[in-house]
Structures are given as structure tokens and as C-alpha cells.
N, C-alpha and C positions, 0 to 999 in steps of 0.2 A: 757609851752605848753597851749592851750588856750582850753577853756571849762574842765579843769581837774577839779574835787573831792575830797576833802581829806574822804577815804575810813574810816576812825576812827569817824571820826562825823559823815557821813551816819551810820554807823554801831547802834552809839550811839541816832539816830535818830530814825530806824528801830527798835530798841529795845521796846525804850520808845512808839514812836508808839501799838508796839505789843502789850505791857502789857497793855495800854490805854484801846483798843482794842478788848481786851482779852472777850470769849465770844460772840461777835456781829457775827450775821448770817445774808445772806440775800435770798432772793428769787430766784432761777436757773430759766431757761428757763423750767425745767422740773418742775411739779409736786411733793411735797414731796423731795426736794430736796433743802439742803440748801449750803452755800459755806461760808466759816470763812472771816468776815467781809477783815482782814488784806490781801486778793486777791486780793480785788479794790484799797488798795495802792500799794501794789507793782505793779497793772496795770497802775497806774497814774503813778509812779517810772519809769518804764521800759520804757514810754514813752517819758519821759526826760530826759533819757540816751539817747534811740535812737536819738532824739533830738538834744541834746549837741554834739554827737559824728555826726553828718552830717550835723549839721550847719554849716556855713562858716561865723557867726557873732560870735564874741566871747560877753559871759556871764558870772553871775556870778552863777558856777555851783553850787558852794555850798548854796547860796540861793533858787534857782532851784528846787534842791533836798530836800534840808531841809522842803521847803512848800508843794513839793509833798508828802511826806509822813508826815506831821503833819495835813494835807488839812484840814482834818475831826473831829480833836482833840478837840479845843474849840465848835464847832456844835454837833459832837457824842459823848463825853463824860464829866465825870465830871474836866477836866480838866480846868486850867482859865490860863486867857492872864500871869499871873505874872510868872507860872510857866514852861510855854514856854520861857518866854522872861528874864530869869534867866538863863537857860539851854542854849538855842540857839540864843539869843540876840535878840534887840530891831526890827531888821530888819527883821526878819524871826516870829518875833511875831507879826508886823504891817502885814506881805504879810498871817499869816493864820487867823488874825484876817478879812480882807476885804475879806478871801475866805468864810467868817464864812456868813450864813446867819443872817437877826437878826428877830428873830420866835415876836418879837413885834409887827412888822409890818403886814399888810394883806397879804398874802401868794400870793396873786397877784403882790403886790408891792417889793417880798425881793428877785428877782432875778435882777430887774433896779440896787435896790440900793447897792446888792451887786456889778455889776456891775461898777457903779460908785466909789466904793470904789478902788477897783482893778486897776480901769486907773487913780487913783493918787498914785499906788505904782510901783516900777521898774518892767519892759520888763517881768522879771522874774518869776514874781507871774501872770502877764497875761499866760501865757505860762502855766503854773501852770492848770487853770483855760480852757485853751481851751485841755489842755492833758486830763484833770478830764474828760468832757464830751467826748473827745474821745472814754474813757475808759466805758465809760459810755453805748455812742452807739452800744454795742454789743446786744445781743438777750436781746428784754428786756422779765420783768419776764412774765410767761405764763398767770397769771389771767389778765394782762392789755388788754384793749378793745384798737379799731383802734383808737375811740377820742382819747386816753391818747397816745396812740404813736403818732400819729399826733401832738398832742400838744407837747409834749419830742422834737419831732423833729422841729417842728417853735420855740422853746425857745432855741433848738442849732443853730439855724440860726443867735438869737436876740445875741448869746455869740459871734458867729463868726462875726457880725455886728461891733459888739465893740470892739472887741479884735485881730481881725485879723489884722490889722496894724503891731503890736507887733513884727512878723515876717512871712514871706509868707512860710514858709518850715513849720511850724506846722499852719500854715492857711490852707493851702495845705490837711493837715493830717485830718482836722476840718473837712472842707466840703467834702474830699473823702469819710470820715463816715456818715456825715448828707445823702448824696445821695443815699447813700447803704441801709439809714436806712427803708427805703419804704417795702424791700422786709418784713418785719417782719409784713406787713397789715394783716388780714385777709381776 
């Protein structure tokens, strides 16, 4: 059957994620209010189920998934490329290493290049990459000013720019968010 998962290595994914993880809060839309880091992956996660399960391309899910939920691992924690690509092979260590930004660069420059990393790895970890920001596009946190959301929202334009190719059912999903994202101006 095509776009299937083997449920054991998700499992064993999500775990290691977790514990990764473990700790990491971030900012609600409310005030005083924080949310356990491990919610923004399973929101990238749930994305790429929905995804897999309504595409009509077939993928390879288990890559899919494996980089949706490690997205953040090499970037937010002390975790390194060896011990991903031990655990879940060389393939799913290349697609979370190009989701990885690289904090060397000018903070201006590491969304290009992460970018460019991404469109020399499979369909997959693009997809990976336009889910993240989906997940992303919900209410962002309350102290952001309308430049910052503005700007959030023209650098999900410059992701759907480059990555929508990949497949129009989560290009689709990209831009439905980016439009929506307006209402959150002040």
C-alpha cells in the first residue's frame, strides 16, 4: 500500500524525540502561558500524515515522518548528526541535518541556505520543511509586533517559493496558511 509507515520506528522516533526534547517550552498566544516544546512536533507529524494519507503521489513515508519529528533535534538540542544517523540512518540524518539551520551564518542568510540544502535532498524532507511552517502559521506568540509577523509571513512565502514544486497538495496547505496569516495584524 503506498504512503504506509512502519508504526515501530515512528514510535521509536517519537520517543527519542521526546526525551530530546524533554523540558523545551514555548510562547502561546496567551500571556503567561507556555506549551511543551514536543506539541510543534507532533504538529509537523500530524501534518504529514494528513499529507501521506491524501496524497495521490506515492512517498517514502517513513522518511517523511522520521524528519518530521527529529526536524528540530540537531538545531534544539544537544543532539549531533552521528547519533541520528546511527539510530535512523544516513538518509533521515542528511534530510534533518538541511532542515537544521546553521547559527554561523547571519541570521539573515540561514533561511536561503537552509533552503538550498533541502532542494538537494528527496521530495520528502521538502515537504518536511513546508509542514514545519504550516505548523508554524498558527497564532503567533502574543509579544510579536505586526513587522515580525509580516516578516514570518514573507519568509513563508520565500519557503513556498522554493519548495512548492515538491507537491501542490501541501503547496496548497502552505499558501492556504500564509493568507490566513494576515488576520493575526494588529
Amino acid at each position: 500500500m503506498k504512503n504506509n509507515w512502519n508504526r515501530d520506528k515512528y514510535i521509536e522516533a517519537w520517543d527519542f524525540a521526546t526525551l530530546k526534547h524533554r523540558g523545551q517550552v514555548y510562547g502561546a498566544k496567551e500571556e503567561g502561558v507556555e506549551i511543551d516544546y514536543i506539541n510543534h512536533i507532533g504538529a509537523v507529524s500530524m501534518e504529514i500524515m494528513w499529507f501521506l494519507s491524501n496524497s495521490q503521489n506515492s512517498y517514502n513515508a517513513d522518511l517523511a515522518l522520521h524528519c518530521a519529528i527529529l526536524h528540530d533535534t540537531l538545531e534544539d538540542t544537544q543532539t549531533d548528526f552521528a547519533e541520528i544517523e546511527e539510530l535512523f540512518g544516513n538518509q533521515v540524518a542528511n534530510g534533518v541535518l538541511a532542515l537544521t539551520k546553521d547559527k554561523n551564518l547571519p541570521k539573515d542568510k540561514q533561511m536561503t541556505d537552509s533552503l538550498m540544502r533541502i532542494q538537494q535532498q528527496p521530495k520528502e524532507v521538502w515537504l518536511v520543511k513546508m509542514a514545519d511552517r504550516v505548523s508554524n502559521l498558527c497564532a503567533p506568540p502574543f509579544y510579536w509586533k505586526n513587522e515580525k509577523i509580516i516578516s514570518y509571513q514573507k519568509e513563508a512565502e520565500t519557503i513556498y517559493n522554493a519548495l512548492a514544486s515538491a507537491d501542490s497538495l501541501m503547496a496548497e496547505r502552505l499558501m492556504e496558511r500564509i493568507k490566513k496569516y494576515s488576520i493575526f495584524l494588529k
